[in-house]
Structure formats: structure tokens, C-alpha cells
C-alpha positions in Angstrom: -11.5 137.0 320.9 -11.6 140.6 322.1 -8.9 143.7 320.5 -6.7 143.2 323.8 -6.5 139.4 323.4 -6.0 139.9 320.3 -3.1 142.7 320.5 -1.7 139.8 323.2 -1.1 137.1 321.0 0.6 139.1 318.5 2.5 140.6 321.1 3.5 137.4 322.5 4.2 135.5 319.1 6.2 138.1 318.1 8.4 137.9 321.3 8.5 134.2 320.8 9.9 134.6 317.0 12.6 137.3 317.5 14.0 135.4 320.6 14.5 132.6 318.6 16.0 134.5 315.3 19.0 132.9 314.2 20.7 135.9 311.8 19.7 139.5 311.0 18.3 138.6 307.6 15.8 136.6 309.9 15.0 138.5 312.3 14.3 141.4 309.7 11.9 139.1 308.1 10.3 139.2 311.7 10.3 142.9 311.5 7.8 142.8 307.8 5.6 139.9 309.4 4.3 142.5 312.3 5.2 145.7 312.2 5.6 146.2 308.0 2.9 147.4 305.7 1.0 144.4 306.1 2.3 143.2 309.4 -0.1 142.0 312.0 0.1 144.6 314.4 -0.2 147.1 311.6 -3.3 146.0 310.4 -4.5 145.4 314.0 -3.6 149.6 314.5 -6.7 150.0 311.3 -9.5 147.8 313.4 -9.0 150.4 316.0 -11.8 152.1 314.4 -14.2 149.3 314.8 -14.1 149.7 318.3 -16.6 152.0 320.1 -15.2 155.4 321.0 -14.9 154.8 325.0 -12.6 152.0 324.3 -10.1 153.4 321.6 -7.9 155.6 324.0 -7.4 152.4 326.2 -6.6 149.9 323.4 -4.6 152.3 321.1 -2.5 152.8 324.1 -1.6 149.0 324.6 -1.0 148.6 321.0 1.6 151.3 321.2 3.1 150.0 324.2 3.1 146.7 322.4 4.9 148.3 319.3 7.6 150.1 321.5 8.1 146.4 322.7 8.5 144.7 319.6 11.0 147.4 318.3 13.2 147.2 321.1 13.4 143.4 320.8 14.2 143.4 317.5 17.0 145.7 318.1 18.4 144.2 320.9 18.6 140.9 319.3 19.8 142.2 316.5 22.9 143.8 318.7 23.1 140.5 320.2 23.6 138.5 317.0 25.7 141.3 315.6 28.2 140.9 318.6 28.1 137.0 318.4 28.6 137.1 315.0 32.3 139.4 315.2 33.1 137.1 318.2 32.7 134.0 315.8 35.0 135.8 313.3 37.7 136.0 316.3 37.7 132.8 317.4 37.9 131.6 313.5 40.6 134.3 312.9 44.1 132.7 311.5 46.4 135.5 311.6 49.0 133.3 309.8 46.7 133.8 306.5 48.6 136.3 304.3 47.5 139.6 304.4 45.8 141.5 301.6 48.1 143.7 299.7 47.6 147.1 299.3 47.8 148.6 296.0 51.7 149.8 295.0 52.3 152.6 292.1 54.4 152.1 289.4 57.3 154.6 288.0 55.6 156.3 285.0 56.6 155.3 282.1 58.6 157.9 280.6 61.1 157.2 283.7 60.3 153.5 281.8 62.0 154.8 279.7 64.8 156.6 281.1 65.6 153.7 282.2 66.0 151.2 279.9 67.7 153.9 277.7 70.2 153.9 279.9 71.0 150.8 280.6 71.2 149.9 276.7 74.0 152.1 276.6 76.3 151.7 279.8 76.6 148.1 278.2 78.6 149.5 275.3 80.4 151.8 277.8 78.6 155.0 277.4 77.4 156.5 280.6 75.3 159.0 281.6 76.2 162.2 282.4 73.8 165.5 284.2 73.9 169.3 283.1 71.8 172.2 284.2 68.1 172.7 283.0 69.1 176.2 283.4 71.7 177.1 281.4 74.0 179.9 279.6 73.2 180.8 276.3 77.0 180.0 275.7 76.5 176.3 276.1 73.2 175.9 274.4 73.7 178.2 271.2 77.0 179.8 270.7 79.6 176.8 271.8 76.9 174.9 269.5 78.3 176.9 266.1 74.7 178.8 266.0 75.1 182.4 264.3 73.4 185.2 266.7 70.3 185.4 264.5 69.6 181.8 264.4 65.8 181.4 264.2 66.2 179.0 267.6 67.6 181.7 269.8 64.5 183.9 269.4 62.1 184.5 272.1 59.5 182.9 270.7 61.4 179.3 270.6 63.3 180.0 273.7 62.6 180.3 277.3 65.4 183.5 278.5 65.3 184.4 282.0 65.7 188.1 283.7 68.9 187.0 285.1 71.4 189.4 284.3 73.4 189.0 280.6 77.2 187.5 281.2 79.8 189.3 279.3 81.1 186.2 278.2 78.2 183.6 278.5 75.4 185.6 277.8 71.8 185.2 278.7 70.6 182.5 281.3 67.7 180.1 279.4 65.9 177.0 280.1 67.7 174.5 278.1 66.1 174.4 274.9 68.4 170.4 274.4 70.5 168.2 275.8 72.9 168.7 272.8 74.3 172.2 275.8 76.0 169.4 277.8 78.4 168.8 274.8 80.6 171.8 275.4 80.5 170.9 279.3 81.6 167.3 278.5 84.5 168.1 276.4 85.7 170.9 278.8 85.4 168.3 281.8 87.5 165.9 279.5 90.3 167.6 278.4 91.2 168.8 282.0 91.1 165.4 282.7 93.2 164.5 279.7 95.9 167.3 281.0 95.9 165.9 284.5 96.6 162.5 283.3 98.4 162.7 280.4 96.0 160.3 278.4 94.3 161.0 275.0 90.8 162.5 275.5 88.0 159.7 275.0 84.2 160.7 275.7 81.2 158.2 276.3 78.9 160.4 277.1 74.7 160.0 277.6 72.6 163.1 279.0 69.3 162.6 279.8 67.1 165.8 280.5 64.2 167.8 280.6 64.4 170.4 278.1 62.3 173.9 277.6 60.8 175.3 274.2 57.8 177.9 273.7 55.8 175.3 272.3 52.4 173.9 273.6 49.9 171.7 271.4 48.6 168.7 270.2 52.1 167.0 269.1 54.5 169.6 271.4 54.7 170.1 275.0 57.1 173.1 276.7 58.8 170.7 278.9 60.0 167.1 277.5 62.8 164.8 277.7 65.4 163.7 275.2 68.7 161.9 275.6 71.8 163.0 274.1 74.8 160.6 272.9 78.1 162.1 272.3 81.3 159.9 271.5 84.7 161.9 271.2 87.9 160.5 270.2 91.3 159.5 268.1 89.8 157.9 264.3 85.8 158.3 265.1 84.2 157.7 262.2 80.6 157.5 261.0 81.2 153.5 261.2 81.3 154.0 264.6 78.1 156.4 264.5 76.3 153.5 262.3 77.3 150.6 264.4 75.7 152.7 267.7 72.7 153.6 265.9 71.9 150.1 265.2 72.7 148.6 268.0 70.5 151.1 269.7 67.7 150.3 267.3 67.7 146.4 267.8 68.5 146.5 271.6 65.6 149.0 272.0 62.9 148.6 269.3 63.8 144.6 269.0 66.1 142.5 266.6 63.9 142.8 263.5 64.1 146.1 263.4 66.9 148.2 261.1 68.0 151.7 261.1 69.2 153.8 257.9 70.9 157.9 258.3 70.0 160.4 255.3 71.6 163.9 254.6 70.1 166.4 256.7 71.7 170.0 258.3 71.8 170.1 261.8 74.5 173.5 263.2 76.6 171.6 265.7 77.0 168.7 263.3 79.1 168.1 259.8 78.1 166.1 258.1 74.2 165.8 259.5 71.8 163.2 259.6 68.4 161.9 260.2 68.1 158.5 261.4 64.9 156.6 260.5 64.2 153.0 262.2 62.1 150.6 260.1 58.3 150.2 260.9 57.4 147.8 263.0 54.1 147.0 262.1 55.5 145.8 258.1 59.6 145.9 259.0 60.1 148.4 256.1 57.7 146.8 253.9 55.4 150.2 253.7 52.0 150.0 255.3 49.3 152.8 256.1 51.2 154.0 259.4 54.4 154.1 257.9 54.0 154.8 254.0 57.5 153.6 253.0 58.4 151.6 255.8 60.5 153.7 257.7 59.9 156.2 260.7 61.9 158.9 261.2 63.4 158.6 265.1 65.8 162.0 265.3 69.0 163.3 264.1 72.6 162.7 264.2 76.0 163.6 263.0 79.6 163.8 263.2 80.9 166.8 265.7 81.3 169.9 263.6 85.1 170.7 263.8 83.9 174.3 265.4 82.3 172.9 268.1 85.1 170.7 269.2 87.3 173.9 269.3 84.8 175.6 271.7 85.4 172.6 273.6 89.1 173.0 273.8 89.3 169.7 271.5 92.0 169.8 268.6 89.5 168.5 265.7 92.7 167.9 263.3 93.4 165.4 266.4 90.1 163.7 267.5 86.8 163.7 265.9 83.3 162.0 267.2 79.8 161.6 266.6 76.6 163.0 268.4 72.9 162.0 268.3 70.3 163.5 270.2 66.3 162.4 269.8 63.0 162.3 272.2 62.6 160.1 275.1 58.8 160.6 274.2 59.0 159.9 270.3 61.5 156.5 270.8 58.7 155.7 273.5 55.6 155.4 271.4 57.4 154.4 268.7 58.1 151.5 270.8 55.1 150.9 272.4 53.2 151.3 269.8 51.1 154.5 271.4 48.5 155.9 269.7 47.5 159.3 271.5 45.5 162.1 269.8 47.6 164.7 272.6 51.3 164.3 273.8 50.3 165.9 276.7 48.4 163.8 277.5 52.0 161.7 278.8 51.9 164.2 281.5 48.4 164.4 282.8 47.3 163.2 285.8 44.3 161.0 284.4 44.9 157.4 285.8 42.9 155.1 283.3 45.6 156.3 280.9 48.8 156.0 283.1 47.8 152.9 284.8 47.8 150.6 281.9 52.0 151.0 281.9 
């Protein structure tokens, strides 16, 4: 059998096979058997130069009119299967099936948080309350019984503004905590109390974003804490302890205790810290806790001063006020152990996503 005979049959084989190709897998298989590496038409291109000199032009130029051949076919049967293929897919189409859901975000989980905090407290009849982030240095420091050169009200702990100084208020700040809304609250209440003629009785909760000049590993500049304040006739620290625990166990879980110790806090008299028991030994003392308690934040009775900023007669009424982290009660529930606070309010999703 001579070259063109040759180039012939593989033409026509070839033909023959990718007609009768069932799927692309196949018909790429097709492809490697003649026109590959090794293929048969490949290796008939290398005889070429067996064949005296007058005849090469006239046989190279069937073998690539042979090739051109081949390729075309194989991709117009591959188009063909391809289109049959999506057509099958069509007719076995059930658009009754359910569809695939997309992915859905989450609320982070300091808003978590915010949340649950909330609703822990409305159920005892405290509600929430909102005050400025911005705020007068009247409400966050002065109306709070802090003297004028009060480590807190220096620039370096403080965020002050270049709004202009009120004769009365003072400066305009970035609230440094959610302890300015006290002031507010008990000015809102006894109008109220004057309009109606009842005693004044505060259940207050403020949740907020608060400011300080302070940026590392266990500090950010902006976080959250929420702020309890309870005014009214006979308050006591009974009172104080019952909320504290009830707090503890509704949000940290039943085994779980809370204890206050003597501490100094300005807007308070008498101060405390409240610590909640571990919950890794439940106050047994362990190597995360030492003793088996973790401090949570502070606390107190209202200082009689502050209620008289408020307009309050504190001969007449007395309360109690708490104010701690959303962040701190947060990993102190969930058991978080991050190396950077900040890193609460990054935007690195392999952290985030697992709340």
C-alpha cells in the first residue's frame, strides 16, 4: 500500500470513529489515537521523508488537507454532543426541585450580644434606653461627681472635639461611657414625675459605643458597654445583688455565681467590683482563673451628688448603677480566646464566620 492509500484509510477510519463518538471524553480519545503524539496520522507526517523528493509536495499536501478534516470533525461533533447533551438536561429538568440556597450572613456577634443583653433585662422590666456618642463634657464628667483634674478628663484618655466650649456644658467629647446617660435619664424622669404627679422610678439599660485614646492588644478606641441604672423610693444594694445575679445566671448559665468587693468608682458610693465565678472550675480555682472568680465590671449605689445633678432629692430616692463591656461579658461567655481584641472588629472571615 502506497503513502496516499495509506493517508486514505486513516482518513476514512478516523471519519468513521468520530461520527460514531458517543460523549466528548470519547471522542477526545479519538483525537490522541490520530492526531496526538503518537497518533496515526502523526507518525504518517515522519514517513514523509521516505518518499522521494518529487512526490513529498503532493502527499504532504493531502496529509494536511486530511488533518484540517479530521479537526473540523472532531469539533463539530463535539458541538453536536455538547448541544444534545444541554437539551437532555432540559427535557430532564424538574423545576419543582428546590432550589439551591445561596449563602445568608449572620449579625456579628457583638450585636449577638446586644441582643441577648437586652432581652435578659426587659424581662425584669428594665429597658433600654439611647444617648449621644457625642456628648457634653457636663454629662460624661461633671454631672458624674468627677473633680476638673480627674486623670479621665485629660486629653490623652479622652476624645474632645473643636466644637466650641458651652458656658454651662463645657467641651463636646466622644463619649468616653455609657455611665453620661445617667444624668439624661434622671432629668427625663423627673419631668415626667412633675407632669404626672407619681414618684420617680427608673429602669434604665443604655447600650453604646463609647470612645477612649486607647489602641492595643487588650484595648480598642471604640467598643461597647451597657449601662444599668435603677432609681427609686428604698433601693438598696439587695436590690443591686439580686440584679447582679440574676444577670449572671440568665447570661453566663445557672451554675454560675456572682460576688461585689469594695472598690472606688466617682459617680458611685459605696463602689464595687463584681466578679462572676469561673466557668471552667465554678470557683474552684484553676489555671485560667487562679481563685475561681473573674472579674466582670463595676457597680455601685448612686452617689447622693450625682442624683442632685439629676434633679433627684437623694434624702428621697436612692438606686444603684452597673456599667461593664459588651466585649469582656462576651468572651467571658463564649469562652474566646483571642491574642488581639481587635481582632472582634476586623474584617477577616475565618474568624467571624464561626459565630
Amino acid at each position: 500500500m502506497n503513502m496516499e492509500e495509506t493517508l486514505i484509510k486513516i482518513k476514512n477510519e478516523a471519519l468513521s470513529l468520530i461520527l460514531e463518538a458517543s460523549d466528548i471524553p470519547q471522542l477526545e480519545e479519538i483525537k490522541l489515537q490520530f492526531l496526538g503524539r503518537n497518533g496515526k496520522l502523526t507518525i504518517a507526517f515522519k514517513d514523509l521523508t521516505k518518499l522521494p523528493i518529487e512526490k513529498r509536495p503532493e502527499i504532504g499536501k493531502l496529509a494536511n488537507e486530511i488533518k484540517i478534516v479530521l479537526e473540523e470533525a472532531i469539533d463539530d461533533r463535539k458541538k453536536l454532543l455538547k448541544e444534545s447533551a444541554s437539551q437532555k438536561e432540559r427535557e430532564n429538568l424538574d423545576v419543582t426541585n428546590p432550589g439551591i440556597k445561596p449563602p445568608l450572613g449572620h449579625l456579628h456577634l457583638i450585636t449577638q450580644a446586644i441582643s441577648e443583653i437586652t432581652n435578659i433585662f426587659e424581662k425584669i422590666g428594665i429597658t433600654r434606653v439611647r444617648y449621644p456618642e457625642i456628648e457634653w463634657d457636663y454629662y460624661a464628667f461633671t454631672a458624674l461627681n468627677f473633680p476638673e483634674n480627674h486623670p479621665a478628663r485629660d486629653d490623652w484618655e479622652t476624645f474632645f472635639t473643636t466644637e466650641e466650649t458651652n458656658n454651662k456644658l463645657g467641651q463636646i467629647i466622644l463619649t468616653p461611657h455609657t455611665s453620661s446617660g445617667q444624668v439624661r435619664e434622671m432629668e427625663k424622669a423627673v419631668k415626667q414625675s412633675q407632669k404626672t404627679g407619681d414618684p420617680i422610678s427608673i429602669r434604665m439599660l443604655n447600650i453604646a459605643k463609647c470612645y477612649r485614646r486607647q489602641s492595643d492588644v487588650s484595648h480598642t478606641q471604640m467598643f461597647h458597654q451597657f449601662e444599668g441604672l435603677v432609681v427609686g423610693e428604698n433601693i438598696s444594694i439587695v436590690h443591686l445583688k439580686g440584679v447582679l445575679d440574676y444577670f449572671v445566671k440568665s447570661y453566663f448559665g445557672e451554675k454560675r455565681e456572682s460576688r461585689i468587693r469594695p472598690y472606688h468608682f466617682q459617680f458611685t458610693e459605696p463602689s464595687f467590683e463584681v466578679d462572676v465565678t469561673c466557668g471552667v472550675c465554678l470557683g474552684k480555682g484553676c489555671k485560667l482563673c487562679k481563685a475561681g472568680w473573674l472579674e466582670m465590671g463595676g457597680a455601685g449605689m448612686v452617689h447622693p451628688n450625682v442624683l442632685k445633678y439629676g434633679g433627684i432629692d437623694p434624702k428621697k430616692y436612692t438606686g444603684f448603677a452597673f456599667g461593664w463591656g459588651v466585649e469582656r461579658v462576651l468572651m467571658m461567655k463564649e469562652g474566646i480566646e483571642i491574642d488581639d481584641l481587635r481582632l472582634l472588629y476586623s474584617n477577616k472571615l475565618e474568624f467571624l464566620d464561626q459565630f
